[in-house]
C-alpha positions as CSV (number, residue, x, y, z in Angstrom):
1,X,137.4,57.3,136.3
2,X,138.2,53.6,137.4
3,X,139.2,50.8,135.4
4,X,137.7,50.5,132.2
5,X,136.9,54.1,131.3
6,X,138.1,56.8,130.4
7,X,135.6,59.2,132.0
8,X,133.2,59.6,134.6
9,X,130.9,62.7,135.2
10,X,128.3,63.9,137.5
11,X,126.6,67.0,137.3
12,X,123.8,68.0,139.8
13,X,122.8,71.4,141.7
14,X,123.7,70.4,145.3
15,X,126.9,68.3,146.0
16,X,128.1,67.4,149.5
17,X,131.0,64.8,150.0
18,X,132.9,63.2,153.1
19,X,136.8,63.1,153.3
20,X,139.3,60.9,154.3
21,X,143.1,60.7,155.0
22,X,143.0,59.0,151.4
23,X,140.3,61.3,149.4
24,X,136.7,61.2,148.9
25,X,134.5,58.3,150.9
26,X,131.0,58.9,149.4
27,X,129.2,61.8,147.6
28,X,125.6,62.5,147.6
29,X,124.5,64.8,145.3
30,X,120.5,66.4,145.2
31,X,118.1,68.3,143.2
32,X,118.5,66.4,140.1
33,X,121.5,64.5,139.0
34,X,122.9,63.5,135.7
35,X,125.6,60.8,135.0
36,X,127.8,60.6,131.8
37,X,130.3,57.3,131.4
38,X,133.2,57.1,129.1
39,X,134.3,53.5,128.6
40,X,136.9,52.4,126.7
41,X,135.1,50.2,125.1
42,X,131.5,50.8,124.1
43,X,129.4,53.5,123.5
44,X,128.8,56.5,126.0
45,X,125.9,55.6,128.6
46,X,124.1,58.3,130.3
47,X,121.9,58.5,133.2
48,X,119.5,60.7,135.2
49,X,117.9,60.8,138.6
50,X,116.8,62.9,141.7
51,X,119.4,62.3,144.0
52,X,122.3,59.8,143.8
53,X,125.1,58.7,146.4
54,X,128.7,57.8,145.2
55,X,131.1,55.5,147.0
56,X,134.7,55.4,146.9
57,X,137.5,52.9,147.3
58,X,141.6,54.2,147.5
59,X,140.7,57.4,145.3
60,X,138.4,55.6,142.6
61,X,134.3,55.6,142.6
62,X,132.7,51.7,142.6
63,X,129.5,52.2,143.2
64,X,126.9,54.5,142.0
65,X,123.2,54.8,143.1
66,X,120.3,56.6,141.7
67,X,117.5,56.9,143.5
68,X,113.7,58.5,142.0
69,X,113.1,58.8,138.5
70,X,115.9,57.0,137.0
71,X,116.2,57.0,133.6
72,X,119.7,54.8,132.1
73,X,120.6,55.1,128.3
74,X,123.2,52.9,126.7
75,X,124.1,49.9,124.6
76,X,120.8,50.3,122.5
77,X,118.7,50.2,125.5
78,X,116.7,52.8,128.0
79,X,115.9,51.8,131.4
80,X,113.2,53.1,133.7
81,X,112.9,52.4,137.3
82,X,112.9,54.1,140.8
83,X,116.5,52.9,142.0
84,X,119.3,52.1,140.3
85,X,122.6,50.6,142.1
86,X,125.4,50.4,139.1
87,X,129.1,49.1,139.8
88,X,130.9,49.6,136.6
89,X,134.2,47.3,138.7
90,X,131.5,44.4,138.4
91,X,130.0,45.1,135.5
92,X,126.6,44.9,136.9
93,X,123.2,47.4,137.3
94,X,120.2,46.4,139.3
95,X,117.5,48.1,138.8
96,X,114.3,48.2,141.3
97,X,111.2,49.5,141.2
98,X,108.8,51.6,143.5
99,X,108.1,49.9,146.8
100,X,104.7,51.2,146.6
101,X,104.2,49.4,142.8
102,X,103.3,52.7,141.3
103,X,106.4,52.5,138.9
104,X,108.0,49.5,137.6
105,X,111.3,48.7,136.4
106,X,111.2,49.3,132.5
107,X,113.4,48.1,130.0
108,X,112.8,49.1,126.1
109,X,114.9,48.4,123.2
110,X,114.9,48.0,119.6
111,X,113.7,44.8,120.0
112,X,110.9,45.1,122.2
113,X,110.6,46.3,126.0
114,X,109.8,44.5,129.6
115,X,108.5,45.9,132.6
116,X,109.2,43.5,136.0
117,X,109.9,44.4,139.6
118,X,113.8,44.4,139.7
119,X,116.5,43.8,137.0
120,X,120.2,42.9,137.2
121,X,122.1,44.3,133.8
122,X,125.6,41.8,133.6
123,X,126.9,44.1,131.0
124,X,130.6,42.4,130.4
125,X,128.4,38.4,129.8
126,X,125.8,39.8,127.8
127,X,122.7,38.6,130.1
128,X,119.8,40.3,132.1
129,X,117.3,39.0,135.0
130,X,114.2,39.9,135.4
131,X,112.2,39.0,138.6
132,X,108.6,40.1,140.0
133,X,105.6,40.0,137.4
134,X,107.5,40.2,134.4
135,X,105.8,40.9,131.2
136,X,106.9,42.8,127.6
137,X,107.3,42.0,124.2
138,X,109.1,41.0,121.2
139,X,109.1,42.3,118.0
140,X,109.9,40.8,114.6
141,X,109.4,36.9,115.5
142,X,107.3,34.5,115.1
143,X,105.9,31.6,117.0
144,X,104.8,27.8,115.9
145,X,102.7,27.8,113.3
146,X,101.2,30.9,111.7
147,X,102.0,30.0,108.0
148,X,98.9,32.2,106.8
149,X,101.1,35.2,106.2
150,X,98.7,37.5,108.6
151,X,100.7,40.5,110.3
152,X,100.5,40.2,113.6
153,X,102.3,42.1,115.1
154,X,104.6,40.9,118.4
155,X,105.4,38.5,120.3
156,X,104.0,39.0,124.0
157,X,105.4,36.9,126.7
158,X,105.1,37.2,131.2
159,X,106.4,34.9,133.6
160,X,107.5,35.3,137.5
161,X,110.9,35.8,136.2
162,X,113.2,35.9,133.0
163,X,116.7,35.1,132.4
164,X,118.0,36.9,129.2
165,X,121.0,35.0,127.6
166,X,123.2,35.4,124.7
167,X,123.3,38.7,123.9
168,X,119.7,39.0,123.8
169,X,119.1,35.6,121.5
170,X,117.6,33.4,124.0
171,X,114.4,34.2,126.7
172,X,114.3,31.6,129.7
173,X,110.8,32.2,131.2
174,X,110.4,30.9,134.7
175,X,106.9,30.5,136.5
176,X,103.8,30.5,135.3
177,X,105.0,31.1,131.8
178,X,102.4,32.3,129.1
179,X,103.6,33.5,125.2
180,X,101.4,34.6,122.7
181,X,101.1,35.9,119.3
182,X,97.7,36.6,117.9
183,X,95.3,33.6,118.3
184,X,98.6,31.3,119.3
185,X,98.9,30.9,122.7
186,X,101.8,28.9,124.5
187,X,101.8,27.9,128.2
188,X,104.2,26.0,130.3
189,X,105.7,26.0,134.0
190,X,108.9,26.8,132.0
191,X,109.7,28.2,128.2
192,X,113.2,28.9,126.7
193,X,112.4,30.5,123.5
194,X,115.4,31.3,121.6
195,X,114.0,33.9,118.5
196,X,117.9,34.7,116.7
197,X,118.9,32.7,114.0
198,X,116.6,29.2,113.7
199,X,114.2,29.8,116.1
200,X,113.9,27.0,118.8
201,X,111.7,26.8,122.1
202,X,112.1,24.5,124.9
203,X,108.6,24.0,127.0
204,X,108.3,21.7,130.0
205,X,105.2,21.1,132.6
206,X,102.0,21.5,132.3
207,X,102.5,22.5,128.5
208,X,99.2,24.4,126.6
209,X,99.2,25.5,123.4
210,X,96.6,26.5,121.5
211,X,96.4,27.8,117.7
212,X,93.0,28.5,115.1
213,X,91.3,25.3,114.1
214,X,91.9,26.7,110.4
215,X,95.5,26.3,110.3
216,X,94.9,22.7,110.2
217,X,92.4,22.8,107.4
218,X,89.8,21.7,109.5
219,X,86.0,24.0,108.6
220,X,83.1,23.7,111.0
221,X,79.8,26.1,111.8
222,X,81.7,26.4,114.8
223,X,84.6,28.5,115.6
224,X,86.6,26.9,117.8
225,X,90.7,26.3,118.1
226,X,93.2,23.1,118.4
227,X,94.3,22.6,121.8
228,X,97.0,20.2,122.7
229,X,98.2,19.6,126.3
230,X,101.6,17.8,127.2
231,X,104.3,17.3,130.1
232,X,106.6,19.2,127.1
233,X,107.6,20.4,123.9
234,X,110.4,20.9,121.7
235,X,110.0,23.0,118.7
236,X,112.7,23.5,116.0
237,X,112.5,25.8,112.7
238,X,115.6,24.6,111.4
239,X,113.6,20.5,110.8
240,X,110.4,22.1,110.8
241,X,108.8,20.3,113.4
242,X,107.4,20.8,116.7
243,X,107.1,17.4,119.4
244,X,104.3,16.8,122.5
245,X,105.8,14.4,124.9
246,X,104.2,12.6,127.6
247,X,100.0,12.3,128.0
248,X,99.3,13.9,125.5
249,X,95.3,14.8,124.2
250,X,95.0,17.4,121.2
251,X,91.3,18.5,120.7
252,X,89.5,20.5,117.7
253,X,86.2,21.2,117.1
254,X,85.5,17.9,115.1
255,X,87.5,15.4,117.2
256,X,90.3,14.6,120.7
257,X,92.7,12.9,119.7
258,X,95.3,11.0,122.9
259,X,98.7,9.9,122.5
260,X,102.0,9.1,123.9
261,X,103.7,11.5,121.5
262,X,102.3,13.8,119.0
263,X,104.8,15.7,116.3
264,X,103.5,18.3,114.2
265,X,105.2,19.2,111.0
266,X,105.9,22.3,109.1
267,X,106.4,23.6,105.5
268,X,108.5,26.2,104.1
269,X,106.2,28.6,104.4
270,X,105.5,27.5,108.1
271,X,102.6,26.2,107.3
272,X,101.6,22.5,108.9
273,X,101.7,19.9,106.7
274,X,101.1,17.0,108.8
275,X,100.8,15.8,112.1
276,X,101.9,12.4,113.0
277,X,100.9,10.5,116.6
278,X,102.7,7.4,118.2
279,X,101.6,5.2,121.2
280,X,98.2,4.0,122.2
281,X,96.4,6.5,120.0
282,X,92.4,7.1,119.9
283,X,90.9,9.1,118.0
284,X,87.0,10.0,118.6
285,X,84.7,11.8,116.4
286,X,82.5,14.2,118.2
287,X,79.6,14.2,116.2
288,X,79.1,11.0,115.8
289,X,80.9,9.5,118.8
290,X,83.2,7.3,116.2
291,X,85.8,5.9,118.3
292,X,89.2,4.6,116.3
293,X,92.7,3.0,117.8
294,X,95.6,1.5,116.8
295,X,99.4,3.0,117.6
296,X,100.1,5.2,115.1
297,X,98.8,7.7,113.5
298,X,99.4,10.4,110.2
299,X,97.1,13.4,109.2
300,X,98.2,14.8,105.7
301,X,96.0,18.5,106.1
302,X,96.3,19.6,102.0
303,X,94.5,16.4,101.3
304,X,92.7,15.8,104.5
305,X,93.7,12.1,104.8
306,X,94.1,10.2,108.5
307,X,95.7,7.0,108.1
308,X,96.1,4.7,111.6
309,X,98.2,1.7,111.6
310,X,98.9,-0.7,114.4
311,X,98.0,-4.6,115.1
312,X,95.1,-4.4,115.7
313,X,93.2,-1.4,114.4
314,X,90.1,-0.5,115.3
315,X,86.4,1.8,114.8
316,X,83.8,1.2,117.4
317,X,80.3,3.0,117.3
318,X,78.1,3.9,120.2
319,X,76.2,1.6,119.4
320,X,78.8,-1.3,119.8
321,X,79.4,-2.1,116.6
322,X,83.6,-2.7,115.4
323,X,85.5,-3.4,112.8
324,X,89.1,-4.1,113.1
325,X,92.2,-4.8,110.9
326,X,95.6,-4.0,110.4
327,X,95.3,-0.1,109.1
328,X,92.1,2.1,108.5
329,X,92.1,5.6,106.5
330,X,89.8,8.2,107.1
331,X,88.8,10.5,104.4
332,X,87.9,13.8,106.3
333,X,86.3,15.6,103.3
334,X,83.7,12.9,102.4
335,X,83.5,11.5,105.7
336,X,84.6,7.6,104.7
337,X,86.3,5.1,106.6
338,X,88.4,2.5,104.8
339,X,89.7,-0.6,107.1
340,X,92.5,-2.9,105.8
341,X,94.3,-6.0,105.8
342,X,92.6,-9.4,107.8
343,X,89.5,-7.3,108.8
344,X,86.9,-8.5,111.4
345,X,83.5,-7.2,111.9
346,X,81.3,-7.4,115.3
347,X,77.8,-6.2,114.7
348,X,74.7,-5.5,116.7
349,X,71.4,-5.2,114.5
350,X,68.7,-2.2,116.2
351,X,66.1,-4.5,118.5
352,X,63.0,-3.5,117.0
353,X,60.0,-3.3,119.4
């Protein structure tokens, strides 16, 4: 059985082998194989195929390939694919699919499932790649925000390639990463998302996300979402907080908002509470083209309250009028502007024909 089990058995309908001075080189076996594995530690895996070759090494098998319908059961997880090439010595199964795409390697647990072009298994370190259009899901998570209590359901994710870690705790989406849940939407050149224990993700390039409007207890005739676009993003459920980093520019339907850093914090219930901005922030209303700036900046979203401090602070019109000072508040439900401390108006009067 080789080193690490206790036994190893193949059963299929047509068997040939080729001997040597020292035993059995290879095996090939047709019409419909089906593998059992015994290890000594772990539970039993099983596997199925059309046909499978068997190599040998001084007596004992190392390598095992299955080739057309494979089908691999163990350690709480079924795999699909077209060939499978397992070597129990190294601990390792890769997994590939069709060359003519018409089935894909599949992986489905408890958990959730993924379907890519080819897989590597690292059974003894706990860790899986996934290369070629990958794309699954995962279930019983959930991503930034979403503090409305709304089912909904999974957690989808694709990428050129995955790196699984940590028995399963921590996704490391490579290329052209995209994660959603629902109307939240996440994408990045690069996403580690780790979803056991305080959640955590790690975005970087080209960073997207975008969530509903009404999660920030904004209300307008028109339905519309908050965008926010960054060169990264740290999110971390165990301080509640999620952080933009570099160029960033957050938009709603009511106003854009630009910033060096924008950090957006969380609630118990995972709600947002408030989202605070730092470095050369302006904020524009769209509706009435209301332009304020200063360098920093605090929306409270239960009482609808925007403060902006800096020295100076400023609100500028289309029309060119300003008024400047040392910290403004915006009141959001009634629409007010207050400006404070050693204010200074400029103001053009209409010409009149």
């Amino acid at each position: 059985g080789g080193e690490g089990y206790l036994e190893r058995e193949l059963t299929t309908l047509v068997l040939r082998g080729v001997l040597g001075d020292e035993g059995l080189i290879n095996l090939r076996a047709e019409s419909g194989v089906c593998v059992r594995e015994v290890p000594t530690e772990g539970s039993i895996r099983w596997a199925e195929a059309e046909t499978a070759r068997v190599w040998f090494a001084d007596g004992q098998a190392t390598d095992v390939e299955l080739v057309q319908g494979v089908l691999l059961r163990g350690e709480g997880i079924e795999a699909r694919g077209y060939r499978a090439r397992m070597s129990p010595q190294a601990g390792l199964t890769m997994l590939h699919g069709e060359p003519t795409g018409r089935q894909r390697v599949l992986l489905v647990s408890e958990r959730g499932r993924l379907s890519c072009d080819q897989a590597q298994l690292f059974n003894r370190e706990g860790r899986s790649e996934a290369r070629g259009n990958v794309q699954g899901e995962i279930r019983d998570v959930s991503l930034v925000g979403g503090g409305d209590g709304v089912a909904e359901g999974p957690a989808h994710f694709a990428s050129d390639s995955l790196d699984v870690t940590e028995e399963g705790a921590v996704y490391k989406l490579r290329g052209a990463a995209r994660v959603w849940q629902g109307p939240r939407l996440l994408l990045a050149d690069d996403v580690a998302y780790r979803h056991v224990g305080p959640a955590t993700i790690r975005a970087a390039g080209h960073v997207r996300t975008t969530l509903p409007a009404t999660e920030l207890g904004l209300k307008s005739q028109r339905d519309g979402d908050v965008v926010v676009v960054s060169r990264s993003l740290d999110y971390d459920e165990a301080t509640g907080s999620a952080v933009y980093r570099g160029n960033v520019r957050y938009s709603d339907p009511q106003h854009t908002l630009a910033a060096a850093e924008l950090s957006v914090h969380f609630d118990a219930d995972n709600a947002i509470r408030a989202v605070e901005a730092i470095g050369a922030v302006e904020v524009v209303i769209l509706e009435s083209g209301r332009r304020m700036t200063g360098q920093q900046a605090r929306r409270e979203v239960r009482e609808q309250l925007l403060t902006i401090t800096g020295s100076p602070v400023r609100v500028s019109d289309p029309a060119g009028n300003e008024v400047s000072g040392s910290s403004l508040t915006w009141n959001q439900a009634d629409g007010t502007v207050t400006v404070a401390g050693g204010t200074e108006t400029i103001y053009y009067p209409e010409e009149r024909p």
